[in-house]
N, C-alpha and C positions, 0 to 999 in steps of 0.2 A: 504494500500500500504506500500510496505516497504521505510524505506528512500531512497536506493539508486535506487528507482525504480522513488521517487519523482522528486530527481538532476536530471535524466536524458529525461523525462520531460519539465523539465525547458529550455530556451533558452540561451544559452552562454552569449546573448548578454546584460543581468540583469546587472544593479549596485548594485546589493546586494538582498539576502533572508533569510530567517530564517523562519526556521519552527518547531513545534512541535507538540509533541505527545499528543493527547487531551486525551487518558484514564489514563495518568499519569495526564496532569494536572487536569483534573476533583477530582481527589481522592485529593487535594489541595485546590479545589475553587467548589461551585453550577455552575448551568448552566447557571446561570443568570448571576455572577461575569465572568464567562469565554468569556459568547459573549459580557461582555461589555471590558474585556482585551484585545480583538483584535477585537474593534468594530465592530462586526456582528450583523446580522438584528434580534429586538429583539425575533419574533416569531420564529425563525428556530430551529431544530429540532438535536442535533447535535450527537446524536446516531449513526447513517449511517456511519460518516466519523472516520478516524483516525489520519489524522493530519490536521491543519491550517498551512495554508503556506502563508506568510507575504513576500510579492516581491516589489522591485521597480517600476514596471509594473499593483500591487492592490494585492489584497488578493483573497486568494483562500482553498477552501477544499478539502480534499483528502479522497476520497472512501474508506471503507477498503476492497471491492473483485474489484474494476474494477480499471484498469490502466490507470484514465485519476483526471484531476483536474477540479474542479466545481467555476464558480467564483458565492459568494451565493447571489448577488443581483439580477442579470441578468438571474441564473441559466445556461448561456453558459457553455461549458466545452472544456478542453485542454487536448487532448492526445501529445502521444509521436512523431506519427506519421507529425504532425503538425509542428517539428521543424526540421532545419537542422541543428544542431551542440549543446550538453546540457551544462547545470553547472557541470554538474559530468565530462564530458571531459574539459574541461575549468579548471576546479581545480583538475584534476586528482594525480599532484605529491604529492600536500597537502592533499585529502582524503586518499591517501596509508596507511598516518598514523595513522589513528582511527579505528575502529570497525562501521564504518557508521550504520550500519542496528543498533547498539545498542543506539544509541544517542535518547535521548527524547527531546534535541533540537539540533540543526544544524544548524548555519549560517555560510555563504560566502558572500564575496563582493570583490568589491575592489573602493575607492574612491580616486579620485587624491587630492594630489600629494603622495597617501599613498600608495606602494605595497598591495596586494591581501594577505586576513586576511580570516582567518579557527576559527569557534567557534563550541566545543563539548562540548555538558552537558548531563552528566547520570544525573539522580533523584533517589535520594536514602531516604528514610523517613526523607524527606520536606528538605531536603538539594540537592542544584544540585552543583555535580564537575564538575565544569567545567576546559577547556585544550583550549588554545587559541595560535593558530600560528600567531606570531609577526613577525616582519623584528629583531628587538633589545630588550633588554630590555624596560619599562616603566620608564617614569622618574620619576613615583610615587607622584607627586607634589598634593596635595590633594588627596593623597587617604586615610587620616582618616575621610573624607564625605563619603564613599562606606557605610560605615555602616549604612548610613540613608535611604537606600534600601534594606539593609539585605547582603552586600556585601563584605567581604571579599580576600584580596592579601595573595596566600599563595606562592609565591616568583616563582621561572622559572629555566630555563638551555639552554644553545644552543644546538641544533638539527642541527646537520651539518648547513646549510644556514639559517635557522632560529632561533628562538626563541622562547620557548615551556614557556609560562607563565600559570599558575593553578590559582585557584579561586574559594573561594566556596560562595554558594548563600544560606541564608536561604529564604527558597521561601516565606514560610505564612510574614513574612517582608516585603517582596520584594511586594508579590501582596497587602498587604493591603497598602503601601505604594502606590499603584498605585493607592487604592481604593481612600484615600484621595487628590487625584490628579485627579479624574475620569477618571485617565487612558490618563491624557490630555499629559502624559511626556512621552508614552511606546519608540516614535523613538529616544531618549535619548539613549539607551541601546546598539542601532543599531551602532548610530554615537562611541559611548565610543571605538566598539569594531573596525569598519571601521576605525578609527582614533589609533588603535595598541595601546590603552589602554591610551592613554593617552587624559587629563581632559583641555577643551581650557575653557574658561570662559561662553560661554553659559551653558555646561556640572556644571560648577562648581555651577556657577547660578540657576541650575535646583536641585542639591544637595543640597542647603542647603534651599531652597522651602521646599523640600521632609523631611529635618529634622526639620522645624520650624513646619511643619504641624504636625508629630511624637510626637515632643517632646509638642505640644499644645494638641494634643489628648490623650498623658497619664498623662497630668497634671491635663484635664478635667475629666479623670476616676479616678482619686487618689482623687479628690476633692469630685466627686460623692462618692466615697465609704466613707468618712472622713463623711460627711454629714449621713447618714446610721450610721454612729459609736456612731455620736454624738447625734441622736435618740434616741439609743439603753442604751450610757450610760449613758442618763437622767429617763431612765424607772427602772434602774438596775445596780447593781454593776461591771463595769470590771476594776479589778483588776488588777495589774501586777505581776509576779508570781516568788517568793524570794525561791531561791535554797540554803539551807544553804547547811555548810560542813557536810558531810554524819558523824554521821549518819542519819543525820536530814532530814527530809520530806520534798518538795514543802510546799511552801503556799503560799496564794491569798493573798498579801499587797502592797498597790501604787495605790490605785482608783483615785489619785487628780491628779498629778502632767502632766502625759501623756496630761489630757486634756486642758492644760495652750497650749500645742503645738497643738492640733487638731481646739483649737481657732483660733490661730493665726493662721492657714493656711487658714480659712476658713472666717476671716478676708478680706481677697480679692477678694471674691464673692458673687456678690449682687445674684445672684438663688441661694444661701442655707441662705437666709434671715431668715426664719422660724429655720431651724435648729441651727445658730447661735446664735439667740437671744435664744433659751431655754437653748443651755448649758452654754452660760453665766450666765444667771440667776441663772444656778444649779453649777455653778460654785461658785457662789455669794453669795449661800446659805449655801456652804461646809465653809466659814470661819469662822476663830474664832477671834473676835476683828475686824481688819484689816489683818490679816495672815492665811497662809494655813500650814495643816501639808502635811506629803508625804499619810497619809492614814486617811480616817475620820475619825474627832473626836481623835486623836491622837497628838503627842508633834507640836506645831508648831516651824517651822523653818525658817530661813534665806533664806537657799538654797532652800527648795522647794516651800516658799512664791516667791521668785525673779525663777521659775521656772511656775508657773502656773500664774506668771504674764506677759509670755511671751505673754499671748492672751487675755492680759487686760491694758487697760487705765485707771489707779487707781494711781492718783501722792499720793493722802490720802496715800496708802499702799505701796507705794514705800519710802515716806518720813517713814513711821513705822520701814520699816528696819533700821534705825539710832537705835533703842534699841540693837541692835547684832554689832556697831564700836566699834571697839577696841582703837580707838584713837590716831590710825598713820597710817588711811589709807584704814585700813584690814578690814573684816567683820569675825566674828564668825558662826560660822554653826549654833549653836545652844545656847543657854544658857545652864548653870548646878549647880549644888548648892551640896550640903553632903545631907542635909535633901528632903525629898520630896516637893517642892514648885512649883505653878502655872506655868504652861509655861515652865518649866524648867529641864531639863534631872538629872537623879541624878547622880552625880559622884561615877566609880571606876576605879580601877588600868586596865580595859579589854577593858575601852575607855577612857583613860587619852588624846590619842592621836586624841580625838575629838576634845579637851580643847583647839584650838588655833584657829587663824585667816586661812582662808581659801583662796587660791588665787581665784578657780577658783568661788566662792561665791560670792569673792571681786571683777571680773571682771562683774559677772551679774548686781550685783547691780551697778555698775559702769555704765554701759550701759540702765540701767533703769533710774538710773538719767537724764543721757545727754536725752532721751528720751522723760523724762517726765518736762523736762525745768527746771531743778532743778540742783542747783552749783554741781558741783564734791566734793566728798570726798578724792579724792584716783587720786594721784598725777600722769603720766605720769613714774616719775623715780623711785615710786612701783613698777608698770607693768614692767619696764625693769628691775627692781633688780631681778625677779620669775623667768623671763621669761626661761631665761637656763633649769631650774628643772620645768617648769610649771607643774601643775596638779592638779587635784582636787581629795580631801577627800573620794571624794564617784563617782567620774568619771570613770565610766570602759572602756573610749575609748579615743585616745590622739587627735581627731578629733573634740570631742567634747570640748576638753581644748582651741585647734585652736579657735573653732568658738567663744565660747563666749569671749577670747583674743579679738579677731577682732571686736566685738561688742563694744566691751570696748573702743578700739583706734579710730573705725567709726569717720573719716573728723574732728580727732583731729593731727591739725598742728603740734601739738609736738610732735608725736608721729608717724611721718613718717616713719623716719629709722629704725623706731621696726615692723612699717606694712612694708616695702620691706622684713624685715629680717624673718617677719613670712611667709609671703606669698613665699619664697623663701623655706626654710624647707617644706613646705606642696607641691611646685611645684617637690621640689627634689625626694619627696616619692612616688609620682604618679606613677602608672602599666603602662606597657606597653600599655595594651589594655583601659588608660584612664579614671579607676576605682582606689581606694586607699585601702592600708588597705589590711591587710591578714587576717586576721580573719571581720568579721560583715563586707565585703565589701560593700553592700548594702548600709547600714547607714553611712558607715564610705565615700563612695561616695560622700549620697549626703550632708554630711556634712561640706567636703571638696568643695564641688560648691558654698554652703551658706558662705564658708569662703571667696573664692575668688570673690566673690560677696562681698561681705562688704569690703574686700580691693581695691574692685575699677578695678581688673582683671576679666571684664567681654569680653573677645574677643572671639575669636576664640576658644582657648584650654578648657577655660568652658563650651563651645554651643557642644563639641564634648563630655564633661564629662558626661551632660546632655544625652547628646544619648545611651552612654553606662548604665547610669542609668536606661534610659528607659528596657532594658534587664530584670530586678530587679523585675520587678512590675508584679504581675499576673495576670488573666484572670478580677480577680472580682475591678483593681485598688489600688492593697494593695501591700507592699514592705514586706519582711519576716521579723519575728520575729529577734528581736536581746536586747542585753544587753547593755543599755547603762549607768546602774548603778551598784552599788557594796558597801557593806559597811564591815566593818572588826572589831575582837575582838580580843584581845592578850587574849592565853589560856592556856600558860604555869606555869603563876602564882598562877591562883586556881586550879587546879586538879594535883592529884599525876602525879607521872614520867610515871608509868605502864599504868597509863589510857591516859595518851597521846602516849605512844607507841601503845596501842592499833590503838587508831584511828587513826596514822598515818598506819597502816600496813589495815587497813578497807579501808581507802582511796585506798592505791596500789591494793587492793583485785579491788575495784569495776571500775578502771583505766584499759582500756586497748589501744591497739597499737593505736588505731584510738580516744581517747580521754584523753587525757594529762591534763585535766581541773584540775588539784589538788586545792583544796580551804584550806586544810591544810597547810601552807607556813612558812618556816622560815626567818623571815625580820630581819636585822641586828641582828641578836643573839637573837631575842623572834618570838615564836611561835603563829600565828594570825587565826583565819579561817576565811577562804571569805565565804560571803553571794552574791549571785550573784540575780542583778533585771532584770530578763527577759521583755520584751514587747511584752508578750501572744497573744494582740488582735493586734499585726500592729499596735495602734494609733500611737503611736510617731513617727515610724521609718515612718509610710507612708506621713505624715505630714511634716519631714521632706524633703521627698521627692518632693511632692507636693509644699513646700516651696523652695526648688532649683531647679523644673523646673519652676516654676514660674519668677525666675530670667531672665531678660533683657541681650540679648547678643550685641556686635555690630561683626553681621558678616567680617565684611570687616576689623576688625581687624587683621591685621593677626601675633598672636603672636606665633605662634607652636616652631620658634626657639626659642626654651628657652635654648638655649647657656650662658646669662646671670645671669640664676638661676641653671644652672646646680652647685650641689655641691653633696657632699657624702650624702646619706640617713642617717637622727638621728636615732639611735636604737629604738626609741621608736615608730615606726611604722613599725619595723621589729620583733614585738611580733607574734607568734604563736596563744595566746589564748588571752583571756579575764587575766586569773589568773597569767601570767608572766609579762603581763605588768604592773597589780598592781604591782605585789613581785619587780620589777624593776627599775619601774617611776613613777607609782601613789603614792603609800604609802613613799616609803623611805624618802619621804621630809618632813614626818607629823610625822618621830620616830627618829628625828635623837636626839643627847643631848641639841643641844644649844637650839629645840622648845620644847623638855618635860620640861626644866628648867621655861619656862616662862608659866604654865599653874599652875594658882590658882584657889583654890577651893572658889566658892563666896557663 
């Protein structure tokens, strides 16, 4: 039947219908999911019909060659014939406006004290637009919840007497969202739109159901896949995959560090018991003394010991990092020496600017301490003297700087006014659409959650970041690859003028419109090339994921005005790439003169 053959059909006398077109939704859902979407009887057979039609009156199927409706329990049936006055005459000035025969859904109602509401949805590959006749505008009051149905506001206009509001639905959202609800919310949908779009507290209520259930189901399939990872990299090497500056190849270096994070996600769940304890164990076995390097068997370090001890309970190797204090505070990345000696990187002029105390080094450890019960080194008014220029040596994201800040300061009293003031910066930088970060959004997300989480802003505006995080994650539980390191050489001082023109004009060569990534870089007057550390296999980035949606919300917070942290966005979350933010904010604090001055050779 066609639609408008359905409205007229129907009895004028309905509090509301809506129906839809079942060969569109089939190509969306099985047969199974569809007659449990509008509870129908499991056996039926739903080939025959063309649309289901959801009345205040029951529900009913609609033939596609005979002009009458089937209700499917009873198998009675309702022709045209049978009524005196339809919905199509009843809401005749409002259907004027649409293409009715082309809607693959259709609802009318009218419920008091609300004027008579028109919903139209095409379905276009798994998005439905939808076109909703309101009296007014929405007052939009909660509508960053729609997204935990697949639900997007794309804004309105007035239509002489009414109100033409738009809307787009991602469906596969929308229905699995219903799936984890078993479909117990669909008259949800009905009331939002009877009620002229706007959200009373039951509605609101039922929304954040739909997103605790979301965001606990891709936490659970991030965990699953982390668990699978951590199988896989106890049988075999995976790597992290170091892009030097061209002209230089990929290569597979960073096997340890990722999995200090795949621990610690995996930390929280007693079913990957099995897989947990083996990669500790192979985590446990990658060390050298009490410390890890970033790749086996390779220099051990500060940073990537207090890095793969993010998924270890080790005070022994947390107190170890005391060999890398500098003695006011700070922690050393690494040790160095002239000659080649144990443990220890050998100095020259292409990493002088290794040779110092590290903040963001000095914040891990710092927060390994407090952790692991052990006095602080590293004073409070350290942490606020960095804080302006924070960044770390070998951080390629300013997110990550946040986080481990905020670990550092974690439910230390002294350190209040520095957590509003971070937690303030990182609220300011937030997307519109409640994701952060222009480049590695994904990671830089859900880094940004784990931040506000440690500061203690767990309400409302993180339980929504979480949602949009969820977007991130793909079929198999994994968040995409991204960079969340970098380390860098000054190369101006050993190789001729000519051979660094060269490979500055190699670089432009293999740059184009769409990748801006230069790793050749000019920092305060010397010429550096980035090495970038990609995260090949997801571990990290999906672990982190997994670790901020695992984060506690209190919904009924309701802090979305953030009127009070509104200020100007810092530049250094309005980078482009990975490599301006180095040349920018990472690096320039590790070259400036007053820190080359204080780097000796031991």
């Amino acid at each position: 039947m066609l639609v408008s053959e359905i409205l007229h059909t129907l009895p004028a006398s309905l509090e509301w219908m809506v129906l839809f077109n079942l060969s569109t939704i089939r190509e969306l859902a099985d047969g199974a999911t569809t007659r449990a979407m509008y509870h129908l009887p499991e056996e039926i057979d739903l080939q025959p019909y063309s649309h289901v039609v959801l009345t205040s009156f029951g529900r009913f199927l609609a033939l596609h060659n005979e002009s009458k409706l089937i209700e499917p329990v009873s198998g009675k049936s309702w022709t045209r014939e049978q009524i005196q006055s339809s919905v199509y005459e009843r809401f005749a000035s409002r259907l004027a406006l649409f293409a009715v025969d082309e809607a693959d859904c259709l609802g009318l109602g009218e419920q008091s004290p609300f004027s008579p509401v028109l919903l139209h949805i095409k379905i276009k590959s798994g998005y439905g637009e939808a076109q909703a006749i309101f009296e007014r505008s929405p007052s939009v009051e909660h509508y960053e919840l729609l997204q935990a149905v697949g639900v997007k506001f794309l804004g309105g206009e007035p239509k002489g007497e009414y109100y033409l509001a738009q809307f787009q639905n991602r469906l596969p959202i929308h229905i699995h969202a219903g799936i984890l609800s078993h479909f117990s919310r669909t008259a949800h949908c009905n009331l939002f739109f009877l009620q002229h779009g706007n959200i009373d507290p039951l509605l609101e209520a039922g929304l954040l159901k739909a997103l605790t259930s979301r965001v606990n189901h891709g936490k659970n399939n991030s965990l699953q896949a982390l668990a699978k990872l951590a199988q896989e990299a106890v049988k075999q090497p995976m790597a992290m995959t170091c892009q030097p500056p061209p002209p230089g190849k990929p290569f597979l270096y960073g096997d340890l560090v990722p999995l200090g994070f795949v621990l610690k996600a995996l930390n929280a769940v007693e079913s990957s018991l099995e897989a947990r304890q083996a990669l500790s164990q192979f985590i446990l076995s990658k060390r050298q003394g009490n410390l890890w390097a970033f790749h086996t068997d390779r220099l051990i370090t500060s940073t990537d010991s207090a890095l793969v001890l993010q998924g270890l309970n080790e005070p022994e190797a947390v107190e170890a990092l005391e060999l890398f204090a500098d003695g006011q505070g700070g922690y050393y990345p690494q040790l160095w020496s002239n000659e080649k000696q144990p443990g220890k990187m050998v100095f020259d002029e292409s990493c002088r600017h290794w040779c110092q105390s590290d903040y963001a080094t000095t914040c891990l450890v710092r927060a390994l301490r407090k952790e692991a019960g052990l006095e602080s080194k590293t004073s409070t008014d350290y942490l606020a003297a960095g804080f302006e220029n924070r960044s770390g040596l070998y951080f390629a994201n300013p997110y990550l700087v946040d986080w481990v800040l905020a670990c550092a300061m974690s439910l230390d009293k002294s350190a209040a006014q520095l957590r509003q003031k971070l937690l303030a910066e990182i609220l300011a930088s937030m997307n519109e659409d409640y994701s952060f970060g222009i480049y590695d959004v994904a990671m830089s997300t859900a880094l940004a959650i784990l931040s506000m989480a440690t500061l203690g802003f767990k309400g409302r505006t993180m339980q929504v970041a979480q949602l949009r995080l969820l977007e991130f994650i793909d079929s198999h539980g994994l968040l995409p690859a991204a960079t969340p390191f970098y380390s860098s050489l000054r190369i101006d001082h050993e190789i001729p003028a000519h051979v660094l023109l060269g490979l500055l004009m190699s670089q432009t060569a293999a740059n184009t419109a769409d990748n801006q990534q230069k790793q050749i870089r000019k920092v305060q007057g010397q010429y550096h090339g980035i090495s970038l550390h990609v995260d090949s296999y997801q571990m990290m980035t999906t672990a982190l994921a997994a670790l901020a949606l695992s984060q506690k919300c209190s919904s009924d917070r309701q802090d979305l005005d953030l009127t009070s942290y509104k200020q100007q966005i810092h530049p250094r979350y309005q980078c482009r790439n990975h490599s301006e933010y180095i040349v920018k904010f990472a690096l320039p604090p590790y070259l400036s003169v007053e820190n080359q001055l204080t780097v000796q050779v031991n």
